[in-house]
Backbone as CSV, one residue per row, in Angstrom:
resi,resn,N_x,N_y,N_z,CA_x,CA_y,CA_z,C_x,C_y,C_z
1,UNK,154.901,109.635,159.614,155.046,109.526,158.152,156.335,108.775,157.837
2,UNK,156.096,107.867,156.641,157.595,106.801,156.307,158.684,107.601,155.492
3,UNK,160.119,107.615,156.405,160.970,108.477,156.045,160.785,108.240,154.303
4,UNK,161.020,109.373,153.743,161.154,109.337,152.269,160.194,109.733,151.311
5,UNK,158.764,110.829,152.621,157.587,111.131,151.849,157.287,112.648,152.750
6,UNK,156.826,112.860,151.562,156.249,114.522,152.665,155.122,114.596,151.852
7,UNK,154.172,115.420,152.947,153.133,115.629,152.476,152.460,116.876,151.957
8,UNK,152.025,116.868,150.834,151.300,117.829,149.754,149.957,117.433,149.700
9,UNK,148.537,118.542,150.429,147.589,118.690,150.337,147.001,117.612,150.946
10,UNK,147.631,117.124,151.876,147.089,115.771,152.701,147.430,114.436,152.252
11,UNK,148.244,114.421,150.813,148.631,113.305,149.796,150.319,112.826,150.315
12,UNK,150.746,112.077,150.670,152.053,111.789,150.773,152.699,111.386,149.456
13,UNK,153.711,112.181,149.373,154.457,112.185,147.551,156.220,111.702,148.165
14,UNK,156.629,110.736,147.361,157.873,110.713,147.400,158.681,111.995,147.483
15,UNK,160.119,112.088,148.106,160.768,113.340,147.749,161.353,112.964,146.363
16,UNK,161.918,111.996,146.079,162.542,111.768,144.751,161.540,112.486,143.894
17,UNK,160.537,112.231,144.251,159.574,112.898,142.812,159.164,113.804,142.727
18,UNK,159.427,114.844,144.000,159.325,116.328,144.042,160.636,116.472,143.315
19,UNK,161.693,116.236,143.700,162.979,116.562,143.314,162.910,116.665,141.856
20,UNK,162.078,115.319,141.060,162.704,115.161,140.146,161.761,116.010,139.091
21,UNK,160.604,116.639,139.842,159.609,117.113,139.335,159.978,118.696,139.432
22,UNK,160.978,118.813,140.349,161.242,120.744,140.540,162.792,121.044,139.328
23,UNK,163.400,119.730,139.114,164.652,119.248,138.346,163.874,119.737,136.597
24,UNK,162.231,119.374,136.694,162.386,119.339,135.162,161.706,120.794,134.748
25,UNK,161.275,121.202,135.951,160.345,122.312,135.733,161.633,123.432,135.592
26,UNK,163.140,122.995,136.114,163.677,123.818,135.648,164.515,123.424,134.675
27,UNK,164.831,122.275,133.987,165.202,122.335,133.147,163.755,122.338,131.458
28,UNK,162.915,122.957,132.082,161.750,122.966,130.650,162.290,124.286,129.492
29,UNK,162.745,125.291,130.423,163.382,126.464,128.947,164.128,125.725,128.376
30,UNK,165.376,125.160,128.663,165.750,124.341,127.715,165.746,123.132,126.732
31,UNK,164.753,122.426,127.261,163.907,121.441,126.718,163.199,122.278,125.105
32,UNK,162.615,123.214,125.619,161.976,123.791,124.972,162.694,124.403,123.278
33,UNK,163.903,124.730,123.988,164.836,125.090,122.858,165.908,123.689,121.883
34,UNK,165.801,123.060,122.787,166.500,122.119,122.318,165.826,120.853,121.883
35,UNK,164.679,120.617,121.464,163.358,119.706,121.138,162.206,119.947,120.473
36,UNK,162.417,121.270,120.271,161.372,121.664,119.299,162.152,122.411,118.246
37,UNK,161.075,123.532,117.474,161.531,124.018,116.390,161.740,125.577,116.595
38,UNK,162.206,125.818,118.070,162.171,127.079,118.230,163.697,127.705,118.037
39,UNK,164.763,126.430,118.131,166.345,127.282,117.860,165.884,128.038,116.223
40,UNK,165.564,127.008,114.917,165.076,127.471,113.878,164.922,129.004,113.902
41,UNK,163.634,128.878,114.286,162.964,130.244,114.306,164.152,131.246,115.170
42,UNK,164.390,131.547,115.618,164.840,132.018,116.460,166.171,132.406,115.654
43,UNK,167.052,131.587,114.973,168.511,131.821,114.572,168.092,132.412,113.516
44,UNK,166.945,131.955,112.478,166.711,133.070,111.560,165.960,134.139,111.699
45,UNK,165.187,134.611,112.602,164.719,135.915,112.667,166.070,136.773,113.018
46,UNK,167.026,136.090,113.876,168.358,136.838,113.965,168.961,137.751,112.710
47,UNK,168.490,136.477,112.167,170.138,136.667,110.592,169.357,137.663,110.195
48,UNK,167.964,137.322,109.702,167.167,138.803,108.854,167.442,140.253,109.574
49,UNK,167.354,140.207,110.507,167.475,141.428,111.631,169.177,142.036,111.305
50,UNK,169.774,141.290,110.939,171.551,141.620,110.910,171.212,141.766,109.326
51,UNK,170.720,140.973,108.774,170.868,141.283,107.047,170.251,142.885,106.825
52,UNK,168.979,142.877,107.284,168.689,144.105,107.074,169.783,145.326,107.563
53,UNK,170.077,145.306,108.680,171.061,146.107,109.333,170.424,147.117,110.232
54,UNK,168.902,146.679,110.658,167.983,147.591,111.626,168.453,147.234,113.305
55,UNK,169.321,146.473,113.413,169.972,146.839,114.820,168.679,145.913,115.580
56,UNK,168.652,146.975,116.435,167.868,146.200,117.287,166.422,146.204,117.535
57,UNK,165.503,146.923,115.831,164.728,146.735,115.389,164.097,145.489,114.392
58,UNK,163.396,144.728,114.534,162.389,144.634,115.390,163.590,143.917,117.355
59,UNK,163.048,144.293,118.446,163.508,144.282,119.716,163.774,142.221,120.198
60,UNK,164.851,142.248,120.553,164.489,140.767,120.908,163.234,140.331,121.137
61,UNK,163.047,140.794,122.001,161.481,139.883,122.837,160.275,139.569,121.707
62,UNK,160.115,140.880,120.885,159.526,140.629,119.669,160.086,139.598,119.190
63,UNK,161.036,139.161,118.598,161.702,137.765,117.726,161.492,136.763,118.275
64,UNK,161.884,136.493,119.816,161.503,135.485,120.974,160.034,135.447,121.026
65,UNK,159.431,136.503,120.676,157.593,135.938,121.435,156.892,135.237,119.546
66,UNK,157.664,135.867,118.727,157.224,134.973,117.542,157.585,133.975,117.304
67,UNK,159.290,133.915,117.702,159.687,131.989,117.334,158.725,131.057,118.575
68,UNK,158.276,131.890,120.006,157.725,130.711,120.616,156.431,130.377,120.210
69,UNK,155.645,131.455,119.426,153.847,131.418,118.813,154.326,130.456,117.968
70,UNK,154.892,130.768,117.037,154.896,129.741,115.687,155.610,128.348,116.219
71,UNK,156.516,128.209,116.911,156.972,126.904,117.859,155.934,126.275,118.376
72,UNK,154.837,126.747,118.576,153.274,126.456,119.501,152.405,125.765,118.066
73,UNK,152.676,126.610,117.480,152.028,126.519,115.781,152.633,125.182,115.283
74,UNK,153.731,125.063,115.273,154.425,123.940,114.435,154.193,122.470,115.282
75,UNK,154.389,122.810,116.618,154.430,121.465,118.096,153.278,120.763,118.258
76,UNK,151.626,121.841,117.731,151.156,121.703,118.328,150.143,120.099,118.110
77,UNK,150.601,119.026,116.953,150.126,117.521,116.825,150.959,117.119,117.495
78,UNK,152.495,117.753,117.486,152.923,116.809,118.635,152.542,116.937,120.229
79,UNK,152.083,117.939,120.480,151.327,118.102,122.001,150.001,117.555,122.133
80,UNK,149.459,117.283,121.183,147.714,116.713,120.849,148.022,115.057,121.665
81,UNK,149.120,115.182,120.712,149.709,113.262,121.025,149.510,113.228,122.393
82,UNK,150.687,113.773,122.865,151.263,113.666,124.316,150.310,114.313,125.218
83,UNK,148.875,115.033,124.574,148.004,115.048,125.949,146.749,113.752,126.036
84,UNK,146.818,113.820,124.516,146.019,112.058,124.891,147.079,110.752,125.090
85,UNK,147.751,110.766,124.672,148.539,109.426,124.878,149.012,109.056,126.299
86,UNK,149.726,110.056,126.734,150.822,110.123,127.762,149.729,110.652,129.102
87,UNK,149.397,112.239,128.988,149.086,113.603,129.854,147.767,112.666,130.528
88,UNK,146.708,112.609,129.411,145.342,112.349,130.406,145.503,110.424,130.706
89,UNK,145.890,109.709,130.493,145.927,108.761,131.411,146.387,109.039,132.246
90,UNK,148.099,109.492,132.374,148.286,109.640,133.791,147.484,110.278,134.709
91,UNK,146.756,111.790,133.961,145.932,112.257,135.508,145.180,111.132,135.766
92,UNK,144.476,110.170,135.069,143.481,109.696,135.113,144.156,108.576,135.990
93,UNK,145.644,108.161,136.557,146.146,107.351,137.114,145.706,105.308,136.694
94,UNK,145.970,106.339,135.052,145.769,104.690,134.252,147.672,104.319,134.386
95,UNK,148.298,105.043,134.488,149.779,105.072,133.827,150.407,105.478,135.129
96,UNK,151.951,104.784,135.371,152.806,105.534,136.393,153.672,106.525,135.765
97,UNK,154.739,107.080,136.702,155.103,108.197,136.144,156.376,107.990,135.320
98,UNK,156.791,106.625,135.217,158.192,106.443,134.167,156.954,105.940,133.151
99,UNK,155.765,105.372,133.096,155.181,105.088,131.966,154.776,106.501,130.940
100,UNK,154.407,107.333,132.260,153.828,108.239,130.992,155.241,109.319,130.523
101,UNK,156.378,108.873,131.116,157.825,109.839,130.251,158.085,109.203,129.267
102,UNK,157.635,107.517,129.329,158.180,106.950,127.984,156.920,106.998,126.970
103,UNK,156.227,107.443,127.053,155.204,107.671,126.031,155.106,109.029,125.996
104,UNK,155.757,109.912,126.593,155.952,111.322,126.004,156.675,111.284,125.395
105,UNK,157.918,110.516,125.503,158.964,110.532,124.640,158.783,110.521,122.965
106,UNK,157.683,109.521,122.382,157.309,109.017,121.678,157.267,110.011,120.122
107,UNK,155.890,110.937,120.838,155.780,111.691,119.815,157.193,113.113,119.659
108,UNK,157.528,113.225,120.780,159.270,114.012,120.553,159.966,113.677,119.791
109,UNK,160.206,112.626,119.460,161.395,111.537,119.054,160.707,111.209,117.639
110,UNK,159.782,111.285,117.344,159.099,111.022,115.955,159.060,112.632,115.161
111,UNK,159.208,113.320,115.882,159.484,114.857,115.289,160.503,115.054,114.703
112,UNK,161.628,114.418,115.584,163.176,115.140,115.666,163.864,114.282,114.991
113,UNK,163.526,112.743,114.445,163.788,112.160,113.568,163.236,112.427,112.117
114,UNK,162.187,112.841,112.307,161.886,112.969,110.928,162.601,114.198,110.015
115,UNK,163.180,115.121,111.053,163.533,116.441,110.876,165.102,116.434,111.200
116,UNK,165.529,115.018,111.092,166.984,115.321,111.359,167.520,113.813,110.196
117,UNK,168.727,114.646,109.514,169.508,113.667,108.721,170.211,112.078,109.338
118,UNK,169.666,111.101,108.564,170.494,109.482,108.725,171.901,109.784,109.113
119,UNK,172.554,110.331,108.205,174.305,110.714,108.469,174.800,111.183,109.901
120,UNK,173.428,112.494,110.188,174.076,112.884,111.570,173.247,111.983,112.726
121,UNK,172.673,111.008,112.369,172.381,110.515,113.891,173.321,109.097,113.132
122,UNK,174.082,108.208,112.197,175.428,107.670,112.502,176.123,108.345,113.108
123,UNK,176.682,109.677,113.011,178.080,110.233,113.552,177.798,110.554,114.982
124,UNK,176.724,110.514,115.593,176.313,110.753,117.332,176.388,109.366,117.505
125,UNK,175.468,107.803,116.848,175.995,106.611,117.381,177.426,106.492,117.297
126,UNK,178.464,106.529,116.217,179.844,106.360,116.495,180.310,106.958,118.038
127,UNK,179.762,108.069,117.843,180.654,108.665,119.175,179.813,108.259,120.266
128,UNK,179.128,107.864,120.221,178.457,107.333,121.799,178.438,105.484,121.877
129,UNK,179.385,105.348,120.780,179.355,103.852,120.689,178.096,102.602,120.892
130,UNK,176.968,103.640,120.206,175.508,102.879,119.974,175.526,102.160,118.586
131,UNK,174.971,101.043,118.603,174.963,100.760,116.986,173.505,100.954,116.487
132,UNK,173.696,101.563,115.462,172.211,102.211,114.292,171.965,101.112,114.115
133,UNK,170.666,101.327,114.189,169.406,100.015,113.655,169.732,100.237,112.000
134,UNK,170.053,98.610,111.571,170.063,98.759,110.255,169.147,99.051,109.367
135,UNK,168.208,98.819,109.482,166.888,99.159,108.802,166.296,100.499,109.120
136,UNK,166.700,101.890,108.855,166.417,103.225,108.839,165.349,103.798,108.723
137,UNK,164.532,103.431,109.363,163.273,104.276,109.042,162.836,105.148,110.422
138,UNK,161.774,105.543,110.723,161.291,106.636,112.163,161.234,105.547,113.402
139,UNK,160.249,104.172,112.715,160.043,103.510,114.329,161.500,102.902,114.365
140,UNK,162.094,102.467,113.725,163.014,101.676,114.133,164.537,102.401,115.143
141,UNK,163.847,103.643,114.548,164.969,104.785,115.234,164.828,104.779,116.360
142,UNK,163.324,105.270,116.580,162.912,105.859,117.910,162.510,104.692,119.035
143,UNK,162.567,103.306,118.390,163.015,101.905,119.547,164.189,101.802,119.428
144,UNK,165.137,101.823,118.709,166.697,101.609,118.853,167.599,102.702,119.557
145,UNK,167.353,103.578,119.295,168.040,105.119,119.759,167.268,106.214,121.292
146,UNK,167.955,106.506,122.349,167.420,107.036,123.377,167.955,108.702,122.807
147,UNK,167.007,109.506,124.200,167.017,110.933,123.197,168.259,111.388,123.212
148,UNK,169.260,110.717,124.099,170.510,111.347,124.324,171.183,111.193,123.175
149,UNK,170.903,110.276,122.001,171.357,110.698,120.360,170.413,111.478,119.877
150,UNK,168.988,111.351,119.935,168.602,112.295,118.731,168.702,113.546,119.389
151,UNK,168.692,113.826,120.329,168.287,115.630,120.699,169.323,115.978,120.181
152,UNK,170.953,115.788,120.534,171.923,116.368,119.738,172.524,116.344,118.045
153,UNK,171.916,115.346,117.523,171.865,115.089,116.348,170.446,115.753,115.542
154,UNK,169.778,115.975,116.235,168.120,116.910,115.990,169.090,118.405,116.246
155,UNK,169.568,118.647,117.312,169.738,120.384,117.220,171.134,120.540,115.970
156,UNK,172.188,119.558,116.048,172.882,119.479,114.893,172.275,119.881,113.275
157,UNK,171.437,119.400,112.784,170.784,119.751,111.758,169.635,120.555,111.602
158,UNK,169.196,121.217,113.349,168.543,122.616,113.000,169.174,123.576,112.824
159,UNK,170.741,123.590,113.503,171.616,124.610,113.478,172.190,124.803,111.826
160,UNK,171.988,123.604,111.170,172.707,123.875,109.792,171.770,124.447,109.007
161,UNK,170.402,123.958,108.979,168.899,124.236,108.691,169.389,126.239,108.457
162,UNK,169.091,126.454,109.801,169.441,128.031,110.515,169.900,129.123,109.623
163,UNK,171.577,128.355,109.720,172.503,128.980,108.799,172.329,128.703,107.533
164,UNK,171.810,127.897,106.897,171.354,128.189,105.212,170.378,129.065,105.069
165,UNK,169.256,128.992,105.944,167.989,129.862,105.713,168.744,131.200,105.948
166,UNK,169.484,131.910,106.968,170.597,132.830,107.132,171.104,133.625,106.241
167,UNK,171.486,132.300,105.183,173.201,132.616,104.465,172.104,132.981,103.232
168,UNK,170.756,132.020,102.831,169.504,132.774,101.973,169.025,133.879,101.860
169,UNK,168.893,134.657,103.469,168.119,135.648,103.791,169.420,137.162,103.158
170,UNK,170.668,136.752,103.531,171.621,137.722,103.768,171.856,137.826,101.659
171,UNK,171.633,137.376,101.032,172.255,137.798,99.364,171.175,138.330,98.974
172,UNK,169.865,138.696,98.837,169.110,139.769,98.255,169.802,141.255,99.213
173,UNK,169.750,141.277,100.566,170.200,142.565,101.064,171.726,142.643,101.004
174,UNK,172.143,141.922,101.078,173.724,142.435,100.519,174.122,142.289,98.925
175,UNK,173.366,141.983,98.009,173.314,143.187,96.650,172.808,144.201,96.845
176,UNK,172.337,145.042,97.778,171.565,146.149,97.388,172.617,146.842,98.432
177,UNK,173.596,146.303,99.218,174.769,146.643,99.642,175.829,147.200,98.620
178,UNK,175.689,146.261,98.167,176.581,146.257,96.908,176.502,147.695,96.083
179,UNK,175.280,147.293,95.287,174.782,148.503,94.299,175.089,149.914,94.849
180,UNK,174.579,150.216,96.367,174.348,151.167,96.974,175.725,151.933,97.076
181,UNK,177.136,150.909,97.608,178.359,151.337,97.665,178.992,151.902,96.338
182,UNK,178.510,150.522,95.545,179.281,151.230,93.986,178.874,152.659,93.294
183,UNK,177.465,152.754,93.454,176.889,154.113,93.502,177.299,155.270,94.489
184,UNK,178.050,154.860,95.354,178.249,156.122,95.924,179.580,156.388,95.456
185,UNK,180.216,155.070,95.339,181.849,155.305,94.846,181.949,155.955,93.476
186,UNK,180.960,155.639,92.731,181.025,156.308,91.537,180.706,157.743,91.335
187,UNK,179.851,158.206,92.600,179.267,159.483,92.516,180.476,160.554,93.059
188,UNK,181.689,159.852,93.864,182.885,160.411,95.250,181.496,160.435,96.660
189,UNK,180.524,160.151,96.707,180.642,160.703,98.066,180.912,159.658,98.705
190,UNK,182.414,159.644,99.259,183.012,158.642,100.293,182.473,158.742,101.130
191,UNK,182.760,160.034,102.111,182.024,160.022,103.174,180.755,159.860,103.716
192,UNK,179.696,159.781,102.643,178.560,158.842,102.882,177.838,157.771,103.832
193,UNK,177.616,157.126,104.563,177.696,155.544,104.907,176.818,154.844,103.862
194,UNK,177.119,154.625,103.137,176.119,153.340,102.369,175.054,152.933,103.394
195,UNK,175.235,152.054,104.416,173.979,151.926,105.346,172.805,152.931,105.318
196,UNK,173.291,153.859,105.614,172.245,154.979,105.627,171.717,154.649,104.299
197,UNK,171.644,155.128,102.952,171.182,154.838,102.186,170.444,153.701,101.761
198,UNK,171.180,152.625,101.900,170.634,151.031,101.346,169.449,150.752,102.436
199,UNK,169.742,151.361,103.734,168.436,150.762,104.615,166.840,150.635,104.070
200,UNK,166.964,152.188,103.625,165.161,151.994,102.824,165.108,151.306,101.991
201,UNK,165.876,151.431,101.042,165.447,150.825,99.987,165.240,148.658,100.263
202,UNK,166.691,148.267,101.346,166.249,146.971,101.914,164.636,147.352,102.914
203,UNK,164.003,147.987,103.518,163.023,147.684,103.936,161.745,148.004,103.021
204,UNK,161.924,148.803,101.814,160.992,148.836,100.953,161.211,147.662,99.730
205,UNK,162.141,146.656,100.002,162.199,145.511,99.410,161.554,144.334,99.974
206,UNK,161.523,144.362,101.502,161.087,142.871,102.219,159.441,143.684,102.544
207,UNK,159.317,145.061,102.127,157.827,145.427,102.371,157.368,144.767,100.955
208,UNK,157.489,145.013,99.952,156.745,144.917,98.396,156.723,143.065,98.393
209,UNK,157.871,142.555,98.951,157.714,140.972,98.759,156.802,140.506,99.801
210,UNK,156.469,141.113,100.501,155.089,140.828,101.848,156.695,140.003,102.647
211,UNK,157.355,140.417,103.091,158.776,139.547,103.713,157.898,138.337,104.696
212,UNK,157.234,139.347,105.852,157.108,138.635,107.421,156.298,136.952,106.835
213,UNK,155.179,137.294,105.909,154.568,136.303,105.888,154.876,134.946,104.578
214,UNK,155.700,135.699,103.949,156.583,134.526,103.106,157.664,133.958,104.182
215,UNK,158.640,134.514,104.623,159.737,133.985,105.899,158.419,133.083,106.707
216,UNK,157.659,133.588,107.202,156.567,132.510,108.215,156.277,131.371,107.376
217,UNK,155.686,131.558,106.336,155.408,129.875,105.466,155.653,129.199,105.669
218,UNK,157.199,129.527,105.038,158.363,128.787,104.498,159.164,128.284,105.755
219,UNK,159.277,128.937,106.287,159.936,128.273,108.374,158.883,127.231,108.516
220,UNK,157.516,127.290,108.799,156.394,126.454,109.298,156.591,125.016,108.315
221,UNK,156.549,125.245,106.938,156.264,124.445,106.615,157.320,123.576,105.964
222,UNK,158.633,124.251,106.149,159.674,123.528,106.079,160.570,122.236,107.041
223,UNK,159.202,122.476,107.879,158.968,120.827,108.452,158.774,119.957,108.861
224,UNK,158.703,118.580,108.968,158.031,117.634,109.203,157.293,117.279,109.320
């Protein structure tokens, strides 16, 4: 066998392309978080969970197995793309294997532009000393710009995304913080915890507004 191949199932495969194929399979959790719409989900099921003040009700894994369903939910034209465009030629060995990464790229990069601000992908070209295609629109981005600007300029403006939906979620339950304290201060019972009190009444507030499935909408369809 010619140094530089080993063999899988009787098939001789480059090692570079095992390597580079065991390289992505472990870098895919993070791909995953950093290219789709799952930081989103994910930073705000947080904040609600702290706004309410139920601890560690609902349990991580619960929050994690819903931001990745609805991440599946939101991805899933962009995965339609990339299994006809990219996925089944290559099995079909119409395409090599840098052809079908640059046509996966495609529909990624048409997501994360559409879903990320002009301003913050200038301030990633300044600092990476790329110059922005003058003419601003999706294709001109996603031929002028490689992902090493948009992914960080894409998670840049999900993280701000995050913290507004956050900083939204946290002022209906912290008036009823509010109310709850001044009412007790007015009544003396200091020793009280307000928490204790305000908890029901915040979960018989996000029960009567139907919470789970207004927060789901409004995440889904807030974008692109």
């Amino acid at each position: 066998m010619p140094e530089g191949l080993i063999n899988i199932n009787g098939e001789s495969v480059q090692t570079l392309e095992v390597l580079f194929m065991m390289t992505m399979i472990t870098l895919l959790p993070s791909l995953v978080v950093m290219m789709t719409s799952f930081s989103r989900y994910v930073i705000a099921f947080s904040f609600l969970r702290s706004a309410m003040g139920t601890q560690q009700t609902p349990p991580n894994m619960v929050l994690v197995g819903l931001a990745l369903f609805l991440t599946l939910l939101t991805m899933a034209p962009v995965v339609d793309q990339i299994n006809t465009e990219a996925y089944q030629p290559y099995v079909a060995e119409e395409i090599d294997q840098a052809e079908f990464l640059n046509r996966a790229a495609i529909p990624l990069k048409q997501f994360m532009v559409r879903n990320t601000k002009v301003s913050t992908l200038e301030m990633f070209c300044n600092l990476a000393h790329v110059d922005m295609p003058e003419v601003v629109n999706t294709d001109t981005v996603i031929e002028a710009l490689p992902l090493r600007i948009i992914v960080p300029a894409f998670m840049t403006c999900e993280l701000k995304r995050a913290f507004e939906i956050g900083f939204l979620l946290y002022i209906p339950f912290m008036l009823i913080d509010i109310v709850v304290s001044s009412t007790l201060m007015s009544m003396g019972m200091i020793m009280l915890p307000p928490s204790m009190i305000s908890m029901p009444f915040k979960l018989l507030l996000f029960i009567s507004l139907n919470g789970w499935e207004l927060l789901f909408s409004t995440l889904v369809q807030d974008f692109r």
